[in-house]
PyMOL Python script that loads the backbone (N, CA, C, O; Angstrom):
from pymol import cmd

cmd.read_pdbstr("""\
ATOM      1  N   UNK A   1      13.607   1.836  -6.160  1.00  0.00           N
ATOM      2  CA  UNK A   1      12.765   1.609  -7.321  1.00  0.00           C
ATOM      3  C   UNK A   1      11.530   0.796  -6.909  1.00  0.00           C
ATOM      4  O   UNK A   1      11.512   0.217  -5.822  1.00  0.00           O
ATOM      5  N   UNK A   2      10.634   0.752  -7.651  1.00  0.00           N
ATOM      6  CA  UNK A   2       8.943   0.525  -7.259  1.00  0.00           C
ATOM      7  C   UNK A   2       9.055  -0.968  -8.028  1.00  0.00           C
ATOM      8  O   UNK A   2       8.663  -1.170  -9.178  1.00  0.00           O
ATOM      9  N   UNK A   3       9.666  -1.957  -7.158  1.00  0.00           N
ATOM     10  CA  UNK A   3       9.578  -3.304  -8.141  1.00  0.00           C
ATOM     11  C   UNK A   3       8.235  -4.691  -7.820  1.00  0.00           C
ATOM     12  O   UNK A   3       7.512  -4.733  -6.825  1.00  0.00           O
ATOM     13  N   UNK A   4       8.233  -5.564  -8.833  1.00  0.00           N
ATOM     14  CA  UNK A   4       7.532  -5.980  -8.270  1.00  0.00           C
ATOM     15  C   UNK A   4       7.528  -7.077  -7.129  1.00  0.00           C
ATOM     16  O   UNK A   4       8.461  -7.731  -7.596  1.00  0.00           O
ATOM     17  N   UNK A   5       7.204  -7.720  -6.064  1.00  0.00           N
ATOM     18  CA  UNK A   5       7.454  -8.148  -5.233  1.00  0.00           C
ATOM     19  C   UNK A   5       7.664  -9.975  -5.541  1.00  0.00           C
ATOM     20  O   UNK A   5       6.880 -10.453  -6.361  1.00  0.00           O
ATOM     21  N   UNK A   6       8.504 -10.751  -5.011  1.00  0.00           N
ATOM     22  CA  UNK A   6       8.688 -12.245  -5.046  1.00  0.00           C
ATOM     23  C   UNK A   6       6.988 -12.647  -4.596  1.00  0.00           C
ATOM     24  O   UNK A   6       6.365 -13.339  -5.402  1.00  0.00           O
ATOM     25  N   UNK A   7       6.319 -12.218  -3.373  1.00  0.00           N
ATOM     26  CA  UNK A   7       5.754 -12.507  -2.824  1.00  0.00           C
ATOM     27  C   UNK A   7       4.185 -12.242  -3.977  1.00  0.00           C
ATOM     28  O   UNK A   7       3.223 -12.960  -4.249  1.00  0.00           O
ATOM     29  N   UNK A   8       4.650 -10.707  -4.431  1.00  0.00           N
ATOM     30  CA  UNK A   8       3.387 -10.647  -5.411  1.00  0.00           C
ATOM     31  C   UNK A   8       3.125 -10.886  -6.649  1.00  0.00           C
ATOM     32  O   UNK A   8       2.165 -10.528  -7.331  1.00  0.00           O
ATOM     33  N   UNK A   9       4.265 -11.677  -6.972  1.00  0.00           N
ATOM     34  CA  UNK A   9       4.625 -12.807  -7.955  1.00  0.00           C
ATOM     35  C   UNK A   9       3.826 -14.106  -8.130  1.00  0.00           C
ATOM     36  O   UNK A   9       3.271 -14.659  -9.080  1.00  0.00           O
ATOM     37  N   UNK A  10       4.049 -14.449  -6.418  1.00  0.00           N
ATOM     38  CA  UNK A  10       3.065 -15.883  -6.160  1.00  0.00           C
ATOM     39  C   UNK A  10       1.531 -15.898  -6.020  1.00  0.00           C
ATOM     40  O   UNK A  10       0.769 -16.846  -6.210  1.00  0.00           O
ATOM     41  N   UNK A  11       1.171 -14.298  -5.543  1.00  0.00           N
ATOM     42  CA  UNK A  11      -0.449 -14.040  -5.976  1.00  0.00           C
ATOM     43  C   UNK A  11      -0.798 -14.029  -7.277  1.00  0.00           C
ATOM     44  O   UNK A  11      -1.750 -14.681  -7.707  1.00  0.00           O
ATOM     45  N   UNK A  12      -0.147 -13.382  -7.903  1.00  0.00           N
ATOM     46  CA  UNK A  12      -0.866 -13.543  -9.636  1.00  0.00           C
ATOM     47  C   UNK A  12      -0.074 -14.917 -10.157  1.00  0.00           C
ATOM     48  O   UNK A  12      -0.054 -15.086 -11.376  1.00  0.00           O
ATOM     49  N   UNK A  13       0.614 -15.962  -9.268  1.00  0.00           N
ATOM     50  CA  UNK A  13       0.840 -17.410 -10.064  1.00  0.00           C
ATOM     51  C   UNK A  13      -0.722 -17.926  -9.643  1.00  0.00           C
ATOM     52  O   UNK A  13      -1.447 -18.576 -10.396  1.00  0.00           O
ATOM     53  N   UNK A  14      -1.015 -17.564  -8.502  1.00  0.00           N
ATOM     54  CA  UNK A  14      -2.276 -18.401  -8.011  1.00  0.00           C
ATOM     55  C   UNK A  14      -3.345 -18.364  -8.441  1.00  0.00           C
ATOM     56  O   UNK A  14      -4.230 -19.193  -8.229  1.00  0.00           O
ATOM     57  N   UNK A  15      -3.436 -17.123  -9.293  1.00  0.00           N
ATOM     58  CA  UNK A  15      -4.588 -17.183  -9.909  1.00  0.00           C
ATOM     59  C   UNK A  15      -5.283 -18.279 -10.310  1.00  0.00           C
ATOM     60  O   UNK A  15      -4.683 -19.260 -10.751  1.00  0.00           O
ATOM     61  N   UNK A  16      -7.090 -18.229 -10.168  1.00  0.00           N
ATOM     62  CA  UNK A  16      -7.855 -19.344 -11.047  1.00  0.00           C
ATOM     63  C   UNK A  16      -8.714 -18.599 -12.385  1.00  0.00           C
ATOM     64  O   UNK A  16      -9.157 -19.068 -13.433  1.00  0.00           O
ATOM     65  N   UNK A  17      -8.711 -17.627 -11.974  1.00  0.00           N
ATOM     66  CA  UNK A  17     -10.155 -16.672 -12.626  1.00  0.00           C
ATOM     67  C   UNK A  17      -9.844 -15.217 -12.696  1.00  0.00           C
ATOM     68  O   UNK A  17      -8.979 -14.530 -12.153  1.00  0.00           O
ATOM     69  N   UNK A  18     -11.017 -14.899 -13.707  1.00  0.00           N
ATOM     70  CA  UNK A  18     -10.686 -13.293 -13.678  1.00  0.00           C
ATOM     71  C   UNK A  18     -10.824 -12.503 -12.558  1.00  0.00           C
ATOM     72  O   UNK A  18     -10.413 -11.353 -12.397  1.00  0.00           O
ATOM     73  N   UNK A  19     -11.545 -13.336 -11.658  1.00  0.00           N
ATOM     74  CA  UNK A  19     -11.990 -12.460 -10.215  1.00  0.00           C
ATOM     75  C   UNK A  19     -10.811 -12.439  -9.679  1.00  0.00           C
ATOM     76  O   UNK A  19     -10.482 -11.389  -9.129  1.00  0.00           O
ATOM     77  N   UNK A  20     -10.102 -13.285  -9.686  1.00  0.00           N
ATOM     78  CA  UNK A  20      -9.160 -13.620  -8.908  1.00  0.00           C
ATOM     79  C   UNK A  20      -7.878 -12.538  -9.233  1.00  0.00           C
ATOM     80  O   UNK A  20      -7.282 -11.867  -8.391  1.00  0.00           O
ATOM     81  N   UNK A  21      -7.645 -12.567 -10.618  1.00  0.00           N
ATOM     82  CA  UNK A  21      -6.975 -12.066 -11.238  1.00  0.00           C
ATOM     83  C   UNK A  21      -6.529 -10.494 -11.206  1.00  0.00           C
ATOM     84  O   UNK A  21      -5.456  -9.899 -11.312  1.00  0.00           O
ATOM     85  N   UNK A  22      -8.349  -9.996 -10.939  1.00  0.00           N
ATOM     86  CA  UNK A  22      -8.157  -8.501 -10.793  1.00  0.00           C
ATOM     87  C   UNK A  22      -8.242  -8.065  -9.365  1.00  0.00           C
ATOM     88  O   UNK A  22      -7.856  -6.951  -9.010  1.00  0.00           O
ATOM     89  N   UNK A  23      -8.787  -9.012  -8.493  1.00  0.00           N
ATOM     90  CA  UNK A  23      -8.150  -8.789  -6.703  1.00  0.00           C
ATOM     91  C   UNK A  23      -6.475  -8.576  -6.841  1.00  0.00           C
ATOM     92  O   UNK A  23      -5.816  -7.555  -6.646  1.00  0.00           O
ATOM     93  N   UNK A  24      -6.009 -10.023  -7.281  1.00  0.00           N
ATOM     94  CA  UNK A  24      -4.407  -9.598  -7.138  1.00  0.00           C
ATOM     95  C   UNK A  24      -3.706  -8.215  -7.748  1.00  0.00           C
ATOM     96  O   UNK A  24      -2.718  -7.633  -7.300  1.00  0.00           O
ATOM     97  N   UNK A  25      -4.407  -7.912  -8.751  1.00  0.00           N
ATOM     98  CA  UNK A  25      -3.627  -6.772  -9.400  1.00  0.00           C
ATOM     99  C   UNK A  25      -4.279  -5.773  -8.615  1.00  0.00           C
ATOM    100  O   UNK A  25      -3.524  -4.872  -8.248  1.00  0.00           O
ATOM    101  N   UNK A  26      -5.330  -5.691  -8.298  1.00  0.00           N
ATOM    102  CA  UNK A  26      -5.950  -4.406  -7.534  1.00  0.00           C
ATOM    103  C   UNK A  26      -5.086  -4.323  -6.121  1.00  0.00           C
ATOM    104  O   UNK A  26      -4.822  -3.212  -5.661  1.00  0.00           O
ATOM    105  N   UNK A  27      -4.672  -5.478  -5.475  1.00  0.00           N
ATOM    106  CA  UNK A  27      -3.841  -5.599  -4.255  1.00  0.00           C
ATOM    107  C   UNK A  27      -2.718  -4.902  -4.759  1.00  0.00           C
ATOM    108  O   UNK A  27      -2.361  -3.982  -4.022  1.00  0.00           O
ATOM    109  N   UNK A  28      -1.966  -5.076  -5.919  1.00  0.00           N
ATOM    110  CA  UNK A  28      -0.750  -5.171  -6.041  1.00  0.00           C
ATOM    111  C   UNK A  28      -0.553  -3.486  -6.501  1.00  0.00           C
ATOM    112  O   UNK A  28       0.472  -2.849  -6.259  1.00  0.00           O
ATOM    113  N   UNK A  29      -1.828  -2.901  -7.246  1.00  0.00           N
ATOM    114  CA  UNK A  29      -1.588  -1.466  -7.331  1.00  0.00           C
ATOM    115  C   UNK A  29      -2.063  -0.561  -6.062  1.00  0.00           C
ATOM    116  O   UNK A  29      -1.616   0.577  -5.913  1.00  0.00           O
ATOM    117  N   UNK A  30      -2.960  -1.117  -5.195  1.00  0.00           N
ATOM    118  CA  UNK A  30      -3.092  -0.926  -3.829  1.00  0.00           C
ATOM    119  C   UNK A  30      -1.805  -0.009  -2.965  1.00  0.00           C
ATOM    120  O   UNK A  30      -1.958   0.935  -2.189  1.00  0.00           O
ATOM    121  N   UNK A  31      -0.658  -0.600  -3.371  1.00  0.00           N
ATOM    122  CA  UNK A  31       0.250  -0.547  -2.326  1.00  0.00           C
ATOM    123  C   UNK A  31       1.076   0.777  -2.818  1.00  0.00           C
ATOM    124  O   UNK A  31       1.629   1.562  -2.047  1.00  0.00           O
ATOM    125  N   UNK A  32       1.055   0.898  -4.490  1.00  0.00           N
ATOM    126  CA  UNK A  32       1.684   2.182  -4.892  1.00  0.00           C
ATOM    127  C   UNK A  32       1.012   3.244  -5.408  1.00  0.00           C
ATOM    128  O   UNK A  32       1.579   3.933  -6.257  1.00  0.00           O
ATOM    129  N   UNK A  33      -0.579   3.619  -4.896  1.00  0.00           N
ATOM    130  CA  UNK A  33      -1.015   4.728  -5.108  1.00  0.00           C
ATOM    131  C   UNK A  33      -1.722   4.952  -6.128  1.00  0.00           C
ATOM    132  O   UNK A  33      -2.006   6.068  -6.563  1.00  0.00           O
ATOM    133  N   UNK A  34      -2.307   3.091  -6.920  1.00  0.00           N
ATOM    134  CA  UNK A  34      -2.909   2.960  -8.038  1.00  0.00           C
ATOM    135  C   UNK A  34      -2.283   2.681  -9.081  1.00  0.00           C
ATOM    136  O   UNK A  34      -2.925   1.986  -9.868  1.00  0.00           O
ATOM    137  N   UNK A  35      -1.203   2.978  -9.408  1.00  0.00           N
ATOM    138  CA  UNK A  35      -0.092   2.251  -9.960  1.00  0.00           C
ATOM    139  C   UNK A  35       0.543   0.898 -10.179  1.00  0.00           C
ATOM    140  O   UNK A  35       0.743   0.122  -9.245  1.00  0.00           O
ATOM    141  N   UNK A  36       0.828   0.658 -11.320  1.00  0.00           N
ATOM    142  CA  UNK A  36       1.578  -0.755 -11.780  1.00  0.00           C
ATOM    143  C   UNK A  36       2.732  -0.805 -11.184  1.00  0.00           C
ATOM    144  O   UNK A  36       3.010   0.377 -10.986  1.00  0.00           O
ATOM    145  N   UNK A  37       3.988  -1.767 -10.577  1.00  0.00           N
ATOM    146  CA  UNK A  37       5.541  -1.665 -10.110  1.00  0.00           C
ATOM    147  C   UNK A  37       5.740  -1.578 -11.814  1.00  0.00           C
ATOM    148  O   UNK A  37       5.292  -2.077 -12.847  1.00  0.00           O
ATOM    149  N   UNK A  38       6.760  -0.559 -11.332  1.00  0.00           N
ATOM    150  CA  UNK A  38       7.963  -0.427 -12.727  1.00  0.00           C
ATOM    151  C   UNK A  38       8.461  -1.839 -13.377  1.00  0.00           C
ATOM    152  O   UNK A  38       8.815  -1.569 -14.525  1.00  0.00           O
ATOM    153  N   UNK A  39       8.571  -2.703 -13.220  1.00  0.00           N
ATOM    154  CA  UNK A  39       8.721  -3.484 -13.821  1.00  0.00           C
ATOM    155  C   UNK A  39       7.547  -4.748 -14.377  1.00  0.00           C
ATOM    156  O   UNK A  39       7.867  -5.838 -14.850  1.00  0.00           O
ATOM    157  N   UNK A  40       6.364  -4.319 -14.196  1.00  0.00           N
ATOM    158  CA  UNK A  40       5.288  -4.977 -14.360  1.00  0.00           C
ATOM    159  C   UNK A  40       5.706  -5.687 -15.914  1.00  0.00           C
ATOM    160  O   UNK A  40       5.900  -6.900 -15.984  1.00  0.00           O
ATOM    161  N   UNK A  41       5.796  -4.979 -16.884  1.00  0.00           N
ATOM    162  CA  UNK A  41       5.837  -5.389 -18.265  1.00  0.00           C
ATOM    163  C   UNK A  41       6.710  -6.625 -18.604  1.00  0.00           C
ATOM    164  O   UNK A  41       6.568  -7.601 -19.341  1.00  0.00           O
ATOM    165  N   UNK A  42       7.884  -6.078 -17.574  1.00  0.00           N
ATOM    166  CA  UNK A  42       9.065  -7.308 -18.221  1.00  0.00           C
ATOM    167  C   UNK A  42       8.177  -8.473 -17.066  1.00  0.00           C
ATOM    168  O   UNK A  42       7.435  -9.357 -17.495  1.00  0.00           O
ATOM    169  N   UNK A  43       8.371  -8.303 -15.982  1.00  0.00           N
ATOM    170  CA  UNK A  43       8.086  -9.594 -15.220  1.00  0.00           C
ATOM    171  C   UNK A  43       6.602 -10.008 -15.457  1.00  0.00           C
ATOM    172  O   UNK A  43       6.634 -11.163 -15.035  1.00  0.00           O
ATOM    173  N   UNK A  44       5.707  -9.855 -15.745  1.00  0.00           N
ATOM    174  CA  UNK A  44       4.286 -10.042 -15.846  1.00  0.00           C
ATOM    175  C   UNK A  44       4.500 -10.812 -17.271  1.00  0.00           C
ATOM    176  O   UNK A  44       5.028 -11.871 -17.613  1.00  0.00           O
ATOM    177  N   UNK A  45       3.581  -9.362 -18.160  1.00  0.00           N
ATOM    178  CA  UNK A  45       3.665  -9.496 -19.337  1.00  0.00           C
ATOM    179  C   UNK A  45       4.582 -10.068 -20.380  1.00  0.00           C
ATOM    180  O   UNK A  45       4.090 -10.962 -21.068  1.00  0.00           O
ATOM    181  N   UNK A  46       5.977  -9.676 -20.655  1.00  0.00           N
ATOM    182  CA  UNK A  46       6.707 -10.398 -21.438  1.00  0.00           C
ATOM    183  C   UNK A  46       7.205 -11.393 -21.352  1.00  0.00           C
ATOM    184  O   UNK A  46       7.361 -12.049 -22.381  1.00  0.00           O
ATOM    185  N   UNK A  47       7.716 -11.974 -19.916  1.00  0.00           N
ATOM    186  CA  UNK A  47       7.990 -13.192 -19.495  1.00  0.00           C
ATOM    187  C   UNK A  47       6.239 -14.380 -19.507  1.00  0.00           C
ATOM    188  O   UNK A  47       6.319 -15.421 -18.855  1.00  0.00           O
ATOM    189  N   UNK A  48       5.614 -14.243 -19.845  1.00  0.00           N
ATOM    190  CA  UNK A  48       4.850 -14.808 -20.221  1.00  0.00           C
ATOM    191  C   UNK A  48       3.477 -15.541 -19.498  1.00  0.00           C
ATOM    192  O   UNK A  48       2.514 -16.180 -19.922  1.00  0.00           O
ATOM    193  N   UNK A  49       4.024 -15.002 -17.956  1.00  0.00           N
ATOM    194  CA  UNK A  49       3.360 -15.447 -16.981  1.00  0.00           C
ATOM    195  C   UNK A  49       1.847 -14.802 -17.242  1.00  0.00           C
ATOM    196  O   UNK A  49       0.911 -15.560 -16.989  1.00  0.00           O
ATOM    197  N   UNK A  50       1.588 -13.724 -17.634  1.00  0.00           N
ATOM    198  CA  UNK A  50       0.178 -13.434 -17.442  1.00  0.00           C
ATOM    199  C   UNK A  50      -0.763 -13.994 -18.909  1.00  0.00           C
ATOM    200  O   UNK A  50      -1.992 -14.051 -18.863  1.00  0.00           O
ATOM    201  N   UNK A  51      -0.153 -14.292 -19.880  1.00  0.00           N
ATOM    202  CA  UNK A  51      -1.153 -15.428 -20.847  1.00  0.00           C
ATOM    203  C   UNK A  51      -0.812 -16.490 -20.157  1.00  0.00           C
ATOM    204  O   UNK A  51      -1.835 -17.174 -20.186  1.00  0.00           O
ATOM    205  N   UNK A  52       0.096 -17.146 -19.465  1.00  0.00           N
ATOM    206  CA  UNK A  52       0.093 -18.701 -18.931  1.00  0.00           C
ATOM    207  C   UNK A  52      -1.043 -18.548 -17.837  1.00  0.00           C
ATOM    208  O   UNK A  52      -1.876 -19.450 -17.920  1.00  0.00           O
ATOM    209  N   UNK A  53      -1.281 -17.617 -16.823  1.00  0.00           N
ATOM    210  CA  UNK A  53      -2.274 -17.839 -15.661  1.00  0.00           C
ATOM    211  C   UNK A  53      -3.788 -17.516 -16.590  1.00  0.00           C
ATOM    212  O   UNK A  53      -4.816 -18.192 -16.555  1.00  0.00           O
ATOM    213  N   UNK A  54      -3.576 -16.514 -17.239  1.00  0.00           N
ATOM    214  CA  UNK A  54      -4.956 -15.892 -18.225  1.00  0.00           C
ATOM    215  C   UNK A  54      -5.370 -17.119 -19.003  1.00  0.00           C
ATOM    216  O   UNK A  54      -6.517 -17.024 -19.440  1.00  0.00           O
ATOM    217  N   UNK A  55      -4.789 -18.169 -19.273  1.00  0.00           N
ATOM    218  CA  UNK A  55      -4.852 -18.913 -20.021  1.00  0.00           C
ATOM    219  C   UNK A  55      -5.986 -20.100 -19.198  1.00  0.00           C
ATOM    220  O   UNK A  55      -6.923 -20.729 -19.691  1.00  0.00           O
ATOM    221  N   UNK A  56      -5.636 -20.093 -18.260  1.00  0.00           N
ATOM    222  CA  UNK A  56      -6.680 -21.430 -16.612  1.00  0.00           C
ATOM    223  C   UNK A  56      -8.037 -20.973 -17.289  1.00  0.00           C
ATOM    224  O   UNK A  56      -8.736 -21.918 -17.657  1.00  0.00           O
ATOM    225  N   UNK A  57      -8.729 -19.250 -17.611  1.00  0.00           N
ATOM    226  CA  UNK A  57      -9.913 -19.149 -17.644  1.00  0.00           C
ATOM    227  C   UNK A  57     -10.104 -19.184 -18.862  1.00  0.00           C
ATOM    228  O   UNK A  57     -10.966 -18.421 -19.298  1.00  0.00           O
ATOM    229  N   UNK A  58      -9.361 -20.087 -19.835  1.00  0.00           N
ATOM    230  CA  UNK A  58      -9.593 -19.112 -21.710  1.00  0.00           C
ATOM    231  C   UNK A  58      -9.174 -17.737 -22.303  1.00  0.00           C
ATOM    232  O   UNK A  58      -9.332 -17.499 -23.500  1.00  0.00           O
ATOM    233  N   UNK A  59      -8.603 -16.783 -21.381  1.00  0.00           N
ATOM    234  CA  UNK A  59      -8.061 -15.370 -21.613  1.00  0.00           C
ATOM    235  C   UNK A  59      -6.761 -15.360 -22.412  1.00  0.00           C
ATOM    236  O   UNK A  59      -6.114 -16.395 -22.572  1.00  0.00           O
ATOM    237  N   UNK A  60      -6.374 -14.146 -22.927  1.00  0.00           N
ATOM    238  CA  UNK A  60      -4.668 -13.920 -22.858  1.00  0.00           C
ATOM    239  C   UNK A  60      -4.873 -12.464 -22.663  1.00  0.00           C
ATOM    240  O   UNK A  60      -5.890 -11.831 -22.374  1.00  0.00           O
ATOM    241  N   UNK A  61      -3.803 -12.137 -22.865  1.00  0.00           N
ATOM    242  CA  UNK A  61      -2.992 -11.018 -22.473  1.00  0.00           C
ATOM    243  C   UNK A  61      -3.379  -9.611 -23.420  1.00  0.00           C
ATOM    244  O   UNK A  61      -3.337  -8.421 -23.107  1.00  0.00           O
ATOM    245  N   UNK A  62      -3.777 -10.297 -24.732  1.00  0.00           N
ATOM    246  CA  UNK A  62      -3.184  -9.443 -25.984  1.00  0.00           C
ATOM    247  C   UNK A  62      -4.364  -7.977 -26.145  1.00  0.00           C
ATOM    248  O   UNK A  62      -5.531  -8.290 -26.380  1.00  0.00           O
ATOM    249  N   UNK A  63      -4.148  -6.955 -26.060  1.00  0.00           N
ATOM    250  CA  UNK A  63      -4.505  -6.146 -26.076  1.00  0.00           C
ATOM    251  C   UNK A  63      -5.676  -6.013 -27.078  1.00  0.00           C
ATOM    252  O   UNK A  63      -5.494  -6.784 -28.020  1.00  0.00           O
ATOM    253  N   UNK A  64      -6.625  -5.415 -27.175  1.00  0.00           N
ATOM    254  CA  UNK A  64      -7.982  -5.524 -28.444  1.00  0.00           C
ATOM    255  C   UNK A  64      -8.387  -3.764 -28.081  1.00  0.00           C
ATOM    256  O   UNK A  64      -8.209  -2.946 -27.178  1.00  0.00           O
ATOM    257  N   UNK A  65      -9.021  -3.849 -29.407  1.00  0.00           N
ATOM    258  CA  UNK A  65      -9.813  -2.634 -29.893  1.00  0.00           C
ATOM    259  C   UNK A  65     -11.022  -2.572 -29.947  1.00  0.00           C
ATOM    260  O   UNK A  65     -11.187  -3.551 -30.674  1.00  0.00           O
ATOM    261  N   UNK A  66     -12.430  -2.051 -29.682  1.00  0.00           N
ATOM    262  CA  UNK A  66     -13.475  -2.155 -29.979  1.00  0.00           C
ATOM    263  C   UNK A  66     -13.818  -0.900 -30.901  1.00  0.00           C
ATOM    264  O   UNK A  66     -13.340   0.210 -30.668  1.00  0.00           O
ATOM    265  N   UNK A  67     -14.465  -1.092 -31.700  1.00  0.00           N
ATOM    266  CA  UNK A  67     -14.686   0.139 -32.578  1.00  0.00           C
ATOM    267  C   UNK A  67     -16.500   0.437 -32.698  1.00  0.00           C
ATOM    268  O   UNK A  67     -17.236  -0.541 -32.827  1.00  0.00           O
ATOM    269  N   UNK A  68     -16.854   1.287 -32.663  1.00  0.00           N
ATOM    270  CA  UNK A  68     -18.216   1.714 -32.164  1.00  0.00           C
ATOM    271  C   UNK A  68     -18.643   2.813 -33.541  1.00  0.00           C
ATOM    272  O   UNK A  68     -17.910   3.702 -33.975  1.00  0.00           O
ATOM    273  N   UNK A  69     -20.218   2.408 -34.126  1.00  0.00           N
ATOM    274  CA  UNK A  69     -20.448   3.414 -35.423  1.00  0.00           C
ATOM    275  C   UNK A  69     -21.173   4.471 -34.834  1.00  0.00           C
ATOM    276  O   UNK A  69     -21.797   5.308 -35.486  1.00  0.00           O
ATOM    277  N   UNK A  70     -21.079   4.431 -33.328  1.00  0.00           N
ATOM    278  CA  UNK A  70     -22.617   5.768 -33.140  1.00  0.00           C
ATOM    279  C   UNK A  70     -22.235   5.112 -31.166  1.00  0.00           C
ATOM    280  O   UNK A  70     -21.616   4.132 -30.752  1.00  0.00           O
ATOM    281  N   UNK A  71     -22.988   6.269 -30.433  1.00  0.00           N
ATOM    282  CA  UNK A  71     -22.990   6.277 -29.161  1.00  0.00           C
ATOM    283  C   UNK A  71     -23.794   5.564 -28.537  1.00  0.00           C
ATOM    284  O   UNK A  71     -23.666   5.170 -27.378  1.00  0.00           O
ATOM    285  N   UNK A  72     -24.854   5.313 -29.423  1.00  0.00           N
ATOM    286  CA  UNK A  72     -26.203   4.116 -28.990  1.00  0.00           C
ATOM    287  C   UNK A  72     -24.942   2.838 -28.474  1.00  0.00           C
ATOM    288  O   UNK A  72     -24.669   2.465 -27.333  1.00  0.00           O
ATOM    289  N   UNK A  73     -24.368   2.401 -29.780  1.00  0.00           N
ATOM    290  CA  UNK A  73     -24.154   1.496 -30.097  1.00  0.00           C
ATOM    291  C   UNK A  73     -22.598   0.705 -28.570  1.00  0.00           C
ATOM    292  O   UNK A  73     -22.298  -0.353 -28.017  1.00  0.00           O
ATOM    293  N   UNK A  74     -22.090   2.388 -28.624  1.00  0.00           N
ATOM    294  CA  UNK A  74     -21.164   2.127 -27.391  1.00  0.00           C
ATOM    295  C   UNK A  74     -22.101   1.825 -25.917  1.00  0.00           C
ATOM    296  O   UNK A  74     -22.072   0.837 -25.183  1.00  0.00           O
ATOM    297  N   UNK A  75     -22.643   2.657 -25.850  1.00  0.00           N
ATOM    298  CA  UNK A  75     -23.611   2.469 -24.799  1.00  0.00           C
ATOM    299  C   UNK A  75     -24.308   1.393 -24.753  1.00  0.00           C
ATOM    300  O   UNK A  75     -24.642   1.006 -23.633  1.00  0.00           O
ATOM    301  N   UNK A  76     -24.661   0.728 -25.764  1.00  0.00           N
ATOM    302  CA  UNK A  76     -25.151  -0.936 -25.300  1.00  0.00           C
ATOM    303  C   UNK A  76     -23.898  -2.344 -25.043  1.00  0.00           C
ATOM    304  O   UNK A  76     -23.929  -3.523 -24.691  1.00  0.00           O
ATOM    305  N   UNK A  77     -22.955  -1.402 -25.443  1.00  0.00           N
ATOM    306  CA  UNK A  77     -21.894  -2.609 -25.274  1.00  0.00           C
ATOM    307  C   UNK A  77     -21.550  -2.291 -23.840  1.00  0.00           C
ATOM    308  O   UNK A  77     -21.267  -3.327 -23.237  1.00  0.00           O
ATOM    309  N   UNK A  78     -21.486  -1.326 -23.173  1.00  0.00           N
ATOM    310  CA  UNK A  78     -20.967  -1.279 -21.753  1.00  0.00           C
ATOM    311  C   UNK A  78     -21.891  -1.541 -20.845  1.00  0.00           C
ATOM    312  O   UNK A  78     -21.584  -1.654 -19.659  1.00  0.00           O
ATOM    313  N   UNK A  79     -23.138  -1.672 -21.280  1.00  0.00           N
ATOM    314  CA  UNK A  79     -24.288  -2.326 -20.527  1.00  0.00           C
ATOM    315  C   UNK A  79     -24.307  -4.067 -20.170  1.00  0.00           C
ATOM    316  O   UNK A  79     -24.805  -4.596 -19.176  1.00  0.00           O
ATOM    317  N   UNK A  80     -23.607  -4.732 -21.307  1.00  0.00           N
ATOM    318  CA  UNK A  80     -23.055  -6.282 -21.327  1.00  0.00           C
ATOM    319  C   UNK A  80     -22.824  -6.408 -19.782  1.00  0.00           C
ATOM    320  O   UNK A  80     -22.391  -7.458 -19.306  1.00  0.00           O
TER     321      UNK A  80
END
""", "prot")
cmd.dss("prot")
cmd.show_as("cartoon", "prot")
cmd.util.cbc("prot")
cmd.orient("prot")
């Protein structure tokens, strides 16, 4: 099974920043072909570790929506 590693556990504890944040996960899907480990959700996400590290820069976890009235309008937000 594709789990996640002890070792790549302690990279996303170390996090400081979002830079930081998306090196480790980019490392960590690196290794399976672009892919999350099968157990990302429980050990990451629900155990609480990724709003506790997201939390060092002001972040959390929680998923959001952006809603757009026209294509102008998307297109200037991805320009940010």
């Amino acid at each position: 099974m594709n789990r996640i590693s002890d070792k790549e556990l302690k990279l996303l504890e170390r996090c400081e920043s979002a830079s930081d944040w998306g090196i480790a996960c980019d490392s960590i899907k690196g290794t399976r072909g672009g892919g999350y480990p099968d157990d990302w959700w429980d050990k990451v996400k629900l155990s609480g570790m990724m709003d506790r590290v997201m939390s060092r820069w002001g972040a959390d976890s929680n998923l959001t929506t952006t809603r757009f009235s026209d294509k102008k309008s998307l297109m200037e937000y991805l320009k940010k």
